[in-house]
C-alpha positions in Angstrom: 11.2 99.6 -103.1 12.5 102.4 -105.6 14.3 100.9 -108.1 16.6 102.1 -110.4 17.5 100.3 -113.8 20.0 102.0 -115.7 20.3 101.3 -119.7 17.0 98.9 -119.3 16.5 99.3 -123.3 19.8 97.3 -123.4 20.5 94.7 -123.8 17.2 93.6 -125.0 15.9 91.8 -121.7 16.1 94.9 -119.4 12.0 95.1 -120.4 11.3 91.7 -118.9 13.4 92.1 -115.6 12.2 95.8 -115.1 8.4 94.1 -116.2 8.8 91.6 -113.2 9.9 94.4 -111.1 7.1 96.0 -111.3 4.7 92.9 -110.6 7.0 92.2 -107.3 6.0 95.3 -106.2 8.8 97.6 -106.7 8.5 101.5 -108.0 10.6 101.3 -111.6 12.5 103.8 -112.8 14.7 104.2 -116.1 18.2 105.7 -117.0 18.8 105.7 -120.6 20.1 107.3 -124.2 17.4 106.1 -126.4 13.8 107.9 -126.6 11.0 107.2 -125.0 9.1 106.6 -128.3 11.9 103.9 -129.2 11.5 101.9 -125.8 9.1 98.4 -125.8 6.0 98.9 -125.0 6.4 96.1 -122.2 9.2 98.5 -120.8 7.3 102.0 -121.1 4.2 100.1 -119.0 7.1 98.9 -116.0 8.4 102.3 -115.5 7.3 104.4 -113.3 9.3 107.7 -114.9 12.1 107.3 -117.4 15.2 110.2 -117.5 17.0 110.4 -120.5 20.8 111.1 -120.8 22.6 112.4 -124.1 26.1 110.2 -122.9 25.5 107.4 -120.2 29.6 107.2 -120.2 29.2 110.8 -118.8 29.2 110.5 -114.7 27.8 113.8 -113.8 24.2 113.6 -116.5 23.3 110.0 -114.7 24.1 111.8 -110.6 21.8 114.2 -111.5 19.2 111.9 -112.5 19.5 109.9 -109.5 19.2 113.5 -107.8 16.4 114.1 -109.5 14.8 110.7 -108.7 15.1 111.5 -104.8 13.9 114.5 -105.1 10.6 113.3 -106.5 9.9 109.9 -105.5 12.1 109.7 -102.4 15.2 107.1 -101.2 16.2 104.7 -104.3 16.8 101.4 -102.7 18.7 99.9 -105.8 20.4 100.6 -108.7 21.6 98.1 -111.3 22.0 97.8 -114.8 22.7 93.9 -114.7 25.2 94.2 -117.4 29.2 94.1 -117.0 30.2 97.4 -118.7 28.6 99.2 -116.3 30.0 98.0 -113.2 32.0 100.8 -112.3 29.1 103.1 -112.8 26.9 101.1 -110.5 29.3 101.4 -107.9 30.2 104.9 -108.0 26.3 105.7 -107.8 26.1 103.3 -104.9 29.0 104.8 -103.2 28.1 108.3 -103.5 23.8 108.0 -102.6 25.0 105.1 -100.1 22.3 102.7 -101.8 22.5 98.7 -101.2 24.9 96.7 -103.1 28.6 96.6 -104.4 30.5 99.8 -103.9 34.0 101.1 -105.2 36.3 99.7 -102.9 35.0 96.4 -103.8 34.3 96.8 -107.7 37.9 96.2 -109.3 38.1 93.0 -107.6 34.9 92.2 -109.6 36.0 93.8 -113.1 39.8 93.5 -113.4 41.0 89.8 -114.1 44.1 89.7 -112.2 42.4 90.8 -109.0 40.1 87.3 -109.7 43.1 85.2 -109.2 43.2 86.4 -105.4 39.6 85.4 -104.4 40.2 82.3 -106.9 42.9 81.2 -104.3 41.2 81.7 -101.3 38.4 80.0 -102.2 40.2 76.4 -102.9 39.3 76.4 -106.8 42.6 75.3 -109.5 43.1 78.6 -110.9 45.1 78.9 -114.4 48.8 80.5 -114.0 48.6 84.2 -114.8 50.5 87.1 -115.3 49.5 90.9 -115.8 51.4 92.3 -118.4 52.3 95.6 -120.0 55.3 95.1 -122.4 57.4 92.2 -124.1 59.6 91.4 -121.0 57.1 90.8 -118.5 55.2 88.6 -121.1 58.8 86.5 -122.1 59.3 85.7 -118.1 55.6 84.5 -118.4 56.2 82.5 -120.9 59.5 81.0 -119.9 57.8 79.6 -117.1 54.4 78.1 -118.6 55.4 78.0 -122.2 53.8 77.8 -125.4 51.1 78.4 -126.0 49.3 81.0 -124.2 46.2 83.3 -124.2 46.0 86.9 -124.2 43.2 89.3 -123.4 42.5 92.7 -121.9 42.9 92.9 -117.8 39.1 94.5 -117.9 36.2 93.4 -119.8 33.9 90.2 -120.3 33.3 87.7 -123.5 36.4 86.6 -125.8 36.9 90.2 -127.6 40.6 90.8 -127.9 41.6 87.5 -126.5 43.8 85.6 -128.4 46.1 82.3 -128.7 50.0 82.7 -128.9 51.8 79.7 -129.9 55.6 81.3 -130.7 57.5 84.2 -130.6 56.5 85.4 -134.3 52.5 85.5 -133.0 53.8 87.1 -130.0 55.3 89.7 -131.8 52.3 89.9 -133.8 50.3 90.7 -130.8 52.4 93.1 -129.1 53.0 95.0 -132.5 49.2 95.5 -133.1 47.2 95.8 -129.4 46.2 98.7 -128.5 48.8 101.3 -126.7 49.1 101.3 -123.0 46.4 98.7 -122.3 47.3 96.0 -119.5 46.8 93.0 -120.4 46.5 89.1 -118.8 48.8 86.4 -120.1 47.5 82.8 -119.8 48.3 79.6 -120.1 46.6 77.8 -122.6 44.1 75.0 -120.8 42.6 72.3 -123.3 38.9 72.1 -122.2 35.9 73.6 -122.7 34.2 76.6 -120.5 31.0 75.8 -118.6 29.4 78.1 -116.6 27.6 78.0 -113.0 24.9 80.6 -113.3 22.0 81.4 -110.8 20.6 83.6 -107.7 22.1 84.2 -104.2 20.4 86.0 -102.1 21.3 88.9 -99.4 22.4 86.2 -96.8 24.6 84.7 -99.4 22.5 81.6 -100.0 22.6 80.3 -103.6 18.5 79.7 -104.2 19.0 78.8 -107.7 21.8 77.0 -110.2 22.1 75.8 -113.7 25.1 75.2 -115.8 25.9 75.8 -119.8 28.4 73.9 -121.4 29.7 75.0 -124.6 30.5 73.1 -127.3 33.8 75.1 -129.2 36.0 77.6 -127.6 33.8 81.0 -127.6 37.6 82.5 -127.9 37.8 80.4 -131.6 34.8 81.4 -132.6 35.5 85.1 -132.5 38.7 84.9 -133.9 37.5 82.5 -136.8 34.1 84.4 -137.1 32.6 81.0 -137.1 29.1 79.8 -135.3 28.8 78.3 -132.6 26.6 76.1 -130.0 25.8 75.7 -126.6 23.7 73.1 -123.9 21.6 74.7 -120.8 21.4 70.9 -118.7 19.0 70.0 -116.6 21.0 69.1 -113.8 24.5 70.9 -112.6 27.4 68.7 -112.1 28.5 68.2 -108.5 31.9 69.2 -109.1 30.8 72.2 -111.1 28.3 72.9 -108.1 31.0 72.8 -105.9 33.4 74.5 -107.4 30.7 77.6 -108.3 29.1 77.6 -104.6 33.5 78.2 -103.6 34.0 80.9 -105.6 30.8 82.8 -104.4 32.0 82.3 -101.0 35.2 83.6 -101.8 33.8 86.8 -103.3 31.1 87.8 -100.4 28.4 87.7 -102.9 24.9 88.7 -101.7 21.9 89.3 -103.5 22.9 89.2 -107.6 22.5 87.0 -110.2 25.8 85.3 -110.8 27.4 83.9 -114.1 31.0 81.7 -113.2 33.0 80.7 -116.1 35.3 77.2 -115.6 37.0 75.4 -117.8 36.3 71.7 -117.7 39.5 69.5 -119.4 39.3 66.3 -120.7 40.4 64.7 -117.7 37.4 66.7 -115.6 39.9 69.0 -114.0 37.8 72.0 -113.0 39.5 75.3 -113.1 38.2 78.9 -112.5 38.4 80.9 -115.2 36.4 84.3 -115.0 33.2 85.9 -112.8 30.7 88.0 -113.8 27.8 89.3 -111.3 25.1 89.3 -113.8 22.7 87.3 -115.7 24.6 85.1 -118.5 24.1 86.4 -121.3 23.2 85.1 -125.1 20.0 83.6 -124.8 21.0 81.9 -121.9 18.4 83.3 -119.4 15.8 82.2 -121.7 16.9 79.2 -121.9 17.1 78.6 -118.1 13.4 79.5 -118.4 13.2 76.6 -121.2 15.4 73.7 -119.4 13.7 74.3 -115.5 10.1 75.7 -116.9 10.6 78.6 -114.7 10.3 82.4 -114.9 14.3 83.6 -113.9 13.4 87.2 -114.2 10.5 87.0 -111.8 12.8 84.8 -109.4 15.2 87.3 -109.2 13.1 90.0 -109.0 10.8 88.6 -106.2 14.3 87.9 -104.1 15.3 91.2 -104.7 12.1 92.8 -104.0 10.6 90.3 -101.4 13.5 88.4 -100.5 11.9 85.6 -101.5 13.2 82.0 -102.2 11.2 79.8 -104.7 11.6 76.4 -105.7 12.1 73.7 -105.7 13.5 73.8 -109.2 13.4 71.0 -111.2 15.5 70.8 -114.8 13.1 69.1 -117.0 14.6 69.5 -120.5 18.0 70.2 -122.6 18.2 73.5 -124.0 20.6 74.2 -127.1 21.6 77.4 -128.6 23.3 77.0 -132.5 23.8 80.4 -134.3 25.1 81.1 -137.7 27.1 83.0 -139.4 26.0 85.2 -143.1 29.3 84.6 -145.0 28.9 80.8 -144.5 27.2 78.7 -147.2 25.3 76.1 -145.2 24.0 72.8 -146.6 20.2 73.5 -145.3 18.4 76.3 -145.7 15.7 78.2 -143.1 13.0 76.5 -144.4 14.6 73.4 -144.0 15.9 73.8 -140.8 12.4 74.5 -139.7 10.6 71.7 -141.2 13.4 69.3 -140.0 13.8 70.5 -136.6 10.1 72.6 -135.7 9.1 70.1 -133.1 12.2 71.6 -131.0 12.7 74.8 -131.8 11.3 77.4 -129.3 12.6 80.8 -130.4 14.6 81.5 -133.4 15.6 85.3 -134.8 18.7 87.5 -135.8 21.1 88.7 -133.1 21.8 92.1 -133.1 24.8 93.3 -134.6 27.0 94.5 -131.5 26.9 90.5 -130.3 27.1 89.1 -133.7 31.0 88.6 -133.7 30.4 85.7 -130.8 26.6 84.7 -130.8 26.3 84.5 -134.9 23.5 86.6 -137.0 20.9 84.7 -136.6 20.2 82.0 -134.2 17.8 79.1 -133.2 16.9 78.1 -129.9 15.6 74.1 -129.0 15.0 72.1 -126.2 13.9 68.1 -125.8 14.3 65.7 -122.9 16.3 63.5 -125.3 20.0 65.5 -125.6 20.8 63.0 -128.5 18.2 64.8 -130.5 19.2 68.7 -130.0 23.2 67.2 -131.0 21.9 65.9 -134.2 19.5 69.3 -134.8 22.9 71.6 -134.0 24.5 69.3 -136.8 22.1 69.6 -139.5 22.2 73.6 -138.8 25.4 73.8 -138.9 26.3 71.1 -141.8 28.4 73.7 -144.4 28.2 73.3 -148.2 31.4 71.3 -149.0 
């Protein structure tokens, strides 16, 4: 298999799923801005040849390197970047070379919000009333309807950037006065719950060969607009109705052969509504801490399903895997040092984020994992205890 990564210096883990790659067999190859001299070392020693491109936003620079790539080592059987800003990209390439995969009649359905809602429907799943919106009238019939309050955010796009909370007319105002010109945008209304996620491997028949769930403990959406840290659970089992709701939705959507990372919101009451997908590996830490919670290797998994079409397992969750980041302008009570002597027994992985994810995932983070959850609540707690 010829195998093309695009942008596999970023994020971060692009080395470890090209590195797997590699050991499954395939023939790596590299799209990407940075130098070669600036790439791992673990990545340089998975690819096969690396191509550099001055603009990766620039179409015709990354056709030619696929051109390129044929020319020399023959068809490319894949091309992925596993990350959601490239989507369109992906598919283009696809379309054009015909290689395996999702093309451009089906891509929008996968990037633009308020084509979700359709595939939401069909596959059974509570889906939250929505309207796509591009001035102050369409969002006032919105809201006459559902009411205060509401959420905005950007039609395409993944995470919480630009998504906000509107509880009146003054904040709506606000909002309209300050977005950005001409951008569509979604209009929400407001659930109370918290988002959990459904996140795993299906394979090219469309059989899901591995799940595991997050659950996060604030609204990521308040934590970027507050610039506060935040904290999040990998579990050891997934919840039937989460299960069920996640194996609908893939259903719906025809997926075959992708990682898969389903947002839901779960409510107080355990209502389970689809909120978002996203046909890539979770992100922040969370692969890792699949790898921590079911003592598994995810990027091998997928890349022996992609490779080999193989299915592993069985998969057993063993542990509970927490994720508490911080922020630098908040004083907290307990310093590195403490958090470490505390909380070392726990704590597998701990460093700074980089900056482009910091306004979400915190500057620095710590990840832990113990069979006893009780424990990991009480070590996010003493990270995050603030000076009063």
């Amino acid at each position: 298999m010829n195998f093309v990564f695009f942008s596999p210096h970023f994020p971060a883990y692009g080395a470890d799923f090209c590195d797997r790659l590699k050991k499954a067999g395939a023939t790596v190859l590299g799209i990407g801005d940075a130098p070669y001299d600036a790439l791992d070392p673990k990545l340089k020693e998975a690819l096969s040849e690396y191509y550099r491109v001055a603009d990766m936003e620039e179409y015709e620079p990354v056709y030619r390197a696929i051109g390129h790539f044929i020319h020399k080592w023959g068809r490319i059987d894949r091309f992925e970047s596993l990350n959601e800003h490239w989507l369109e990209l992906e598919a283009n390439i696809r379309t054009d070379f015909n290689i395996y995969g999702t093309k451009l009649d089906f891509v929008k359905n996968l990037k633009r919000k308020s084509r979700m809602r359709a595939f939401f429907r069909k596959s059974g799943v509570e889906t939250i009333p929505q309207r796509k919106c591009s001035d102050r009238a369409g969002a006032l019939t919105f809201i006459r309807r559902v009411g205060f309050p509401v959420v905005v955010k950007p039609d395409t796009g993944s995470g919480a950037s630009n998504t906000y909370k509107i509880s009146n007319r003054k904040e709506l105002d606000t909002y309209l006065t300050e977005r950005e010109p001409g951008v569509t945008f979604v209009m929400e209304q407001f659930v109370d719950g918290l988002v959990v996620t459904y996140d795993g491997l299906v394979n090219r028949d469309g059989e899901v060969i591995f799940a595991a769930s997050h659950r996060y403990d604030q609204s990521v959406m308040d934590v970027v607009n507050r610039d506060h840290h935040m904290s999040y659970v990998c579990r050891p089992t997934v919840e039937p109705a989460i299960e069920e709701a996640g194996r609908k939705i893939l259903k719906a959507f025809d997926v075959r052969e992708r990682f898969f990372h389903i947002e839901l919101f779960q409510t107080k009451k355990n209502r389970i509504i689809a909120l978002e997908v996203n046909m890539r590996p979770p992100g922040a830490w969370m692969t890792d801490a699949i790898n921590y919670t079911y003592d598994v290797d995810i990027y091998a998994e997928w890349a022996n399903m992609v490779v080999k079409d193989a299915n592993g397992g069985p998969y057993e969750g063993k542990y509970f895997t927490a994720y508490a980041s911080r922020k630098r302008h908040i004083r907290y009570s307990h310093d590195h040092d403490a958090v470490l002597a505390a909380h070392g027994d726990k704590i597998v992985h701990h460093q700074a984020i980089e900056e482009v994810f910091s306004k979400a995932m915190g500057h620095y983070a710590y990840q832990m994992r113990s069979t006893d959850p009780d424990a990991l609540r009480a070590a996010v707690r003493f990270i995050h205890a603030e000076e009063a």
